[in-house]
N, C-alpha and C positions, 0 to 999 in steps of 0.2 A: 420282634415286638411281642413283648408280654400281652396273654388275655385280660381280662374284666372282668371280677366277680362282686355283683352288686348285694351287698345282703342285708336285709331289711330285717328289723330285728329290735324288740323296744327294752327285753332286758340288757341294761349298761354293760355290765361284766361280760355276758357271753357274746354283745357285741364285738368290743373290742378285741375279745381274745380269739373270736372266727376273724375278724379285720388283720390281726398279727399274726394269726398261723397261717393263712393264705398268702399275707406278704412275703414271710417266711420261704414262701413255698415258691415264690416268684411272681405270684399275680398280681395284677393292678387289682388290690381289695379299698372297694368303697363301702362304708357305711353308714345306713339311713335308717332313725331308730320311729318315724312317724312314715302311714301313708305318702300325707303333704309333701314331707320331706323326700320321699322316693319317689314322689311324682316330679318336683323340681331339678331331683339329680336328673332322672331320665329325658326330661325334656330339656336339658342344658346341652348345648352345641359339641360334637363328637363323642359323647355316648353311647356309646356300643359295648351292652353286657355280653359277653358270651354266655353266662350264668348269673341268672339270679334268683337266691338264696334266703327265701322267705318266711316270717311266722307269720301264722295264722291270724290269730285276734291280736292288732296292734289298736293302742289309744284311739285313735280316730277314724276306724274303718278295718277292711278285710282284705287278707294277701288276697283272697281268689277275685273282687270285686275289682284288684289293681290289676289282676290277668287279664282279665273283660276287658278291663281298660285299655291295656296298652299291647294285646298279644298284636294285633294288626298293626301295629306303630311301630313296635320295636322288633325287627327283622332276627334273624339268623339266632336265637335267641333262647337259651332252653328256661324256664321255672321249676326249680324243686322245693319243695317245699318241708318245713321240720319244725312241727307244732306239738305241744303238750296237749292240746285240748280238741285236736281232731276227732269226726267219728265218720261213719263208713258214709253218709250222703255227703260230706265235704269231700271226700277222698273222691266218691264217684265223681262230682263237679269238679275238681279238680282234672283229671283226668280226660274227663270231656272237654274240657275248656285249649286241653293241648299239655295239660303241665308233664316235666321230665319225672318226676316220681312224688310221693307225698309218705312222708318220712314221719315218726311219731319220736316224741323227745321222752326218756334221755337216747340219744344215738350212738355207738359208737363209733368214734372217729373213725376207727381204718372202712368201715361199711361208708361213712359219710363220703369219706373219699373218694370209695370207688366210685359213687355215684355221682360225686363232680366230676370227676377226670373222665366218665362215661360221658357227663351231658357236654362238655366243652367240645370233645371229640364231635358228639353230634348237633354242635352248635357250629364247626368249622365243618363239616360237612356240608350242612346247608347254607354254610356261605360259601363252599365254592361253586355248588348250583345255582347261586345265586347271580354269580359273577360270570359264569357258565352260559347263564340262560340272559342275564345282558348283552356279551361279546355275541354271541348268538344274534339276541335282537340286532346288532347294530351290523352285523356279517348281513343278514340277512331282512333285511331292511326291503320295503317294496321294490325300492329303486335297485335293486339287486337284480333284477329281472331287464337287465337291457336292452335297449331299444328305443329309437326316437320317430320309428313308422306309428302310423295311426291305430292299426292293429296291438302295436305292442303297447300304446298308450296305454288303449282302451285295456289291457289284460294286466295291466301295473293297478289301473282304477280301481278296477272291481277287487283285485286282490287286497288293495287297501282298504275299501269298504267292505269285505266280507271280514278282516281280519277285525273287523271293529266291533261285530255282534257278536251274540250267543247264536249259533246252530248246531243241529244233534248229529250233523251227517252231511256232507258234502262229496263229490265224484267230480276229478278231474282227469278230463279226457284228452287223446291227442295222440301223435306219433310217436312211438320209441326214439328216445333222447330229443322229445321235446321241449322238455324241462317242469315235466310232474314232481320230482323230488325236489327239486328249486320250490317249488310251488308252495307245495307242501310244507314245507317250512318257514317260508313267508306266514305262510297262514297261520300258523303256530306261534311263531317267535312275535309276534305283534299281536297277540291274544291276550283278553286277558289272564289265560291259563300260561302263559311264557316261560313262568317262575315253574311251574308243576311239567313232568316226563312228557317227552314226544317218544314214543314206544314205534318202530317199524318194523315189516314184516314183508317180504316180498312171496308171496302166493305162488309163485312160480319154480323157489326154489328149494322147496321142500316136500317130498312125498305125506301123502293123506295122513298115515298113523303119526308121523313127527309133527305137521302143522298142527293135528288136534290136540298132541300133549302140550305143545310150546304157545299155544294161543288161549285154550281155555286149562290148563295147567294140569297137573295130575295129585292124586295123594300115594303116600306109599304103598307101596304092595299093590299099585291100582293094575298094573301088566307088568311082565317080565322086563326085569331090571330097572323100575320101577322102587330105587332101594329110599328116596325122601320124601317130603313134601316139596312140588315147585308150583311156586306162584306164575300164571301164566301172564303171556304178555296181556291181556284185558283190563286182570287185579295190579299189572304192573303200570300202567295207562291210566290208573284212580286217577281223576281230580286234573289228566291233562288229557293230549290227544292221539291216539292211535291211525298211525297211516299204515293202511294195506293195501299196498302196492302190485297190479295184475292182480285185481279182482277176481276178474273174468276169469282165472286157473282154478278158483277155489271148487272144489267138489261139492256137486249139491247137498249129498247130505251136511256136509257142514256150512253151506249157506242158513239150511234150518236152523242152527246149531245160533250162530251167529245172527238171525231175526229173531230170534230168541230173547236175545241177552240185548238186543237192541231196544227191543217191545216194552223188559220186564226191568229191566236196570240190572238185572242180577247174571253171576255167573257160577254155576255148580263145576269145581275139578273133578276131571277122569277119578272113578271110586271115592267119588265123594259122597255125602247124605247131607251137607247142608249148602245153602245159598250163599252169594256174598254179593252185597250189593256195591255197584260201581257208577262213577260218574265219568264218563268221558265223551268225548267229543273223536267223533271219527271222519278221516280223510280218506277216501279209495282215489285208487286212480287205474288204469288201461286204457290201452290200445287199440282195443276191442269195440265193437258197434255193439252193446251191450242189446238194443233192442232186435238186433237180427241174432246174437244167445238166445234170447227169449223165444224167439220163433224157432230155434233149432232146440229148444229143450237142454240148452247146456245153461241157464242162469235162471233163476228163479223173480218173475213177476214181481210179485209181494217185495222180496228185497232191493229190487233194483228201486221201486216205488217209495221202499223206508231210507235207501241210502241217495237217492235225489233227491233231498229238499232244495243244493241247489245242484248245478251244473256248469261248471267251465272247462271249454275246449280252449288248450294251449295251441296254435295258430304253428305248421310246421313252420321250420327255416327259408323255404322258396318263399312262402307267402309273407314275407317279410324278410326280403332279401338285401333291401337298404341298410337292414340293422346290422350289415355285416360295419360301416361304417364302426359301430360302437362295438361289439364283439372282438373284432380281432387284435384292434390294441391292445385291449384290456387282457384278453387273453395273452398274446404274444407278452406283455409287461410282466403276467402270471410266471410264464415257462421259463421267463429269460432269469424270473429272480428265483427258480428252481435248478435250473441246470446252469447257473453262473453266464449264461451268455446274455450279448448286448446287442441284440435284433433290434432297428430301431425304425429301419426303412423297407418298404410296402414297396414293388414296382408297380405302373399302370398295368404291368403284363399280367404280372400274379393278382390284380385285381379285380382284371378280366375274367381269369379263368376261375376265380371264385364265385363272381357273380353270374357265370352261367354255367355255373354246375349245379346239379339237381339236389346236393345233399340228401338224399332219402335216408343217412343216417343221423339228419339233424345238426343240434347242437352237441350232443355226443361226439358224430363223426367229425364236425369243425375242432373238436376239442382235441383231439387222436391226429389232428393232420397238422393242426398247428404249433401242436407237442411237437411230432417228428421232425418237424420242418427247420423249428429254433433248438433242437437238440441236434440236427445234422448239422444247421448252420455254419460256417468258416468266416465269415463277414458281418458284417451289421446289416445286411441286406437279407430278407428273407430269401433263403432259396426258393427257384421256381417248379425246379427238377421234381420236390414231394407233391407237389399241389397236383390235386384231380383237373382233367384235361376238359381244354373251354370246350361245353356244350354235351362232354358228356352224363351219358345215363344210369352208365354202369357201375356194381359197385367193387370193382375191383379194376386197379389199374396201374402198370409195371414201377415196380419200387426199386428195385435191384434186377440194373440188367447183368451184371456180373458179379461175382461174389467180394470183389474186390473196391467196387460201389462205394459202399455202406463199412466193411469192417473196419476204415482209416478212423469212423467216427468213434467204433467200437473197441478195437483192437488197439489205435492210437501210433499205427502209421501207416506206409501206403501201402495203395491197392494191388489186386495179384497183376498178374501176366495177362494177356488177351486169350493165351493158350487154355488158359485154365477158366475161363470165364465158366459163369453157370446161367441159365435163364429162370430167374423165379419172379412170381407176382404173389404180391401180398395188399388184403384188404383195406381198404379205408371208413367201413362203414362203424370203425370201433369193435369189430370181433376178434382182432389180432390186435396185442399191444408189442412193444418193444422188445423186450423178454422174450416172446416168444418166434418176433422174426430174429432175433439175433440165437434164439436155439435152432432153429431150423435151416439157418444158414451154416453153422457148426455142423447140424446134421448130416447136413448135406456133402458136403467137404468129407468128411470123415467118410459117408457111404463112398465117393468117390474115387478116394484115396483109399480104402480097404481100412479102417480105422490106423491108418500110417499118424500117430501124432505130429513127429518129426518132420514129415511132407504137407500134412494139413498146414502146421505154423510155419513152413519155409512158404507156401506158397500165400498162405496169407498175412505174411511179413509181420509178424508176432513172436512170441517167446511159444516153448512149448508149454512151461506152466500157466501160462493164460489160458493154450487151449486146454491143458489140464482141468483148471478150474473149472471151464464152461462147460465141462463134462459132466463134471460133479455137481454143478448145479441146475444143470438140466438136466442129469439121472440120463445121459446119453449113453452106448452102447455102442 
């Protein structure tokens, strides 16, 4: 589907002959040689300019008076403008107003061009943010947040009512893999900043000198290998919302760094000398009793004070253990239409032992157990075999009583000899994923067997190039 170039334009001649060179060129060229007139195309049913291509003083009004007008109306949308009778306060207003450039007549074409095919470019750019930041909203929608216990109600509520205001700063708190980044994006995607960047940053997995370059950004030359300017994620968070995720890791000096910029609006780059002022909207989140930091001297007063205006705690998974009800279908429907299988039935047994097991790694660890569980599957029955044992505590519990277990799923036939069995336990709290028990079960075998390939795949009824591969792809030894 060819673009739109609207071009409004009141000399006849050079109307039609921008209308026939853009046709020319493949574009759906319309043209409107009055205001009036380019106000009625634009508000006419499926109009969508990607470019519109304007003069200044027409008969009955002002290209920049029709920007004011319609730049919030007409989405995804760039205005260039190409006037004989511009001067430098038009051009500024222009400019301010959003327009893609302000062009003085005569122009020449191939310049003109490039500055079409520039703005169309970043007129489909921002419709795919557009469309990005819808499927978003609708992904991520209150009701996204599962659950039909009372707890969980109340925690869909307030997420829907807090996604409806303006606030400068909100902390959401709770257990690891309770569903802070869920959260966070509810809050976001049903904002009215939905359309504008959700920027993240997790505090926990970057040392002090990188977060400070990557957060409030640097200029060239500012430290070694420091070879450009980079806009940091705060200047890249203008106008939407920045979630910092483990708060509570951030090193105090740069907590100052960041009540700073929260205080002043503004954020100066590493070796910078000027300001730049920012609008955003911030989300934290941890795990952390933020007021026992404060007593121990690892979180600073003052900002916990600026980044609470409000507070919600995400409710672990015991305390809202009914909602496994809604969780596990939906999840199990997730895994089954990733891994091609067709899980469809739940026993009372495997119900049992989910609902008295303690999850301490949340919705996380539900996510990890029930991945494995419909990836091991053989039947439309969930197996019972992955699932954490009724009533336990602990967070680890035997996955592989032999090494020949688990490979039929991996390897893709049966399992070894009883001779050769191995004893290994692997997590469930989500710190081990698949990948890495299927390298450590290679490992294993191979330490074993003396790195023998030929004995490793004879006895775990595979080819040798399989185990070949898993060598290479785990950089095994």
């Amino acid at each position: 589907m060819s673009e739109t170039i609207l071009i409004i334009e009141d000399e006849q001649l050079l109307g039609r002959e921008l209308r026939g060179y853009y046709v020319d060129l493949g574009y759906e060229a319309v043209w409107a040689s009055t205001c009036q007139e380019a106000r009625e195309t634009l508000k006419s049913p499926g109009m969508k300019p990607a470019v519109i291509l304007s003069d200044l003083n027409l008969p009955d009004g002002n290209g920049l008076d029709l920007l004011e007008e319609f730049r919030a109306i007409v989405s995804a949308c760039e205005w260039v403008f190409l006037t004989g009778y511009g001067d430098v306060p038009d051009s500024v207003r222009a400019l301010r107003l959003g327009a893609f450039d302000f062009l003085t007549k005569p122009c020449e074409q191939e310049h003109l061009d490039m500055v079409v095919q520039s703005a169309v470019r970043s007129a489909q750019a921002q419709r795919r943010i557009l469309t990005d930041s819808l499927n978003a909203g609708k992904r991520y929608a209150p009701e996204s947040y599962l659950g039909s216990s009372n707890v969980a109600r109340q925690t869909v509520e307030m997420l829907r009512q807090l996604s409806q205001v303006p606030y400068s700063a909100l902390i959401l708190t709770g257990e690891t893999g309770s569903g802070k980044g869920l959260a966070a994006r509810i809050l976001h995607y049903n904002s009215q900043r939905s359309r504008e960047p959700l920027v993240e940053l997790n505090c926990a997995a970057l040392p002090k000198e990188l977060m400070e370059s990557e957060l409030f950004g640097h200029e060239a030359g500012a430290f070694t290998g420091a070879k450009s300017r980079h806009r940091g994620l705060i200047e890249q968070a203008d106008k939407g919302t920045l979630f910092l995720d483990e708060i509570g890791e951030m090193p105090l000096d740069l907590q100052a760094k960041l009540l700073k910029v929260l205080e002043d609006r503004k954020v100066r780059r590493l070796g910078g000398e000027q300001e730049t002022t920012v609008d955003i909207q911030i989300i934290t989140a941890t795990n952390r009793n933020l007021q026992d930091e404060i007593k121990a001297g690892n979180f600073r007063s003052d900002l916990y004070y600026r980044l609470s205006v409000f507070e919600i705690r995400l409710p672990s998974l015991r305390e809202r253990i009914e909602d496994l009800q809604d969780l596990v279908p939906n999840l199990i429907a997730e895994f089954n239409l990733k891994a091609g299988k067709k899980v469809t039935q739940v026993s009372s047994q495997a119900w049992e032992r989910m609902k008295n097991y303690a999850w301490p790694g949340n919705i996380r660890e539900l996510r990890n157990v029930l991945e494995r569980s419909v990836i091991l599957s053989s039947t439309e029955q969930l197996p019972e075999q992955w699932l954490p044992a009724a009533g336990s505590h602990a967070a680890t519990m035997p996955i592989v009583n032999n090494a020949g277990a688990i490979d039929a799923e991996f390897f893709g036939h049966g399992g070894a000899d009883e001779k050769h069995s191995l004893d290994l336990q692997f997590p469930t709290d989500g710190s081990m994923g698949l990948d890495e028990m299927e390298s450590e079960i290679v490992r294993k075998m191979l330490e074993k067997y003396h790195g023998n390939v030929t004995e490793v795949s004879r006895v775990l009824k595979t080819t040798r190039e399989k185990i070949r591969y898993r060598i290479g792809k785990y950089h095994l030894r």
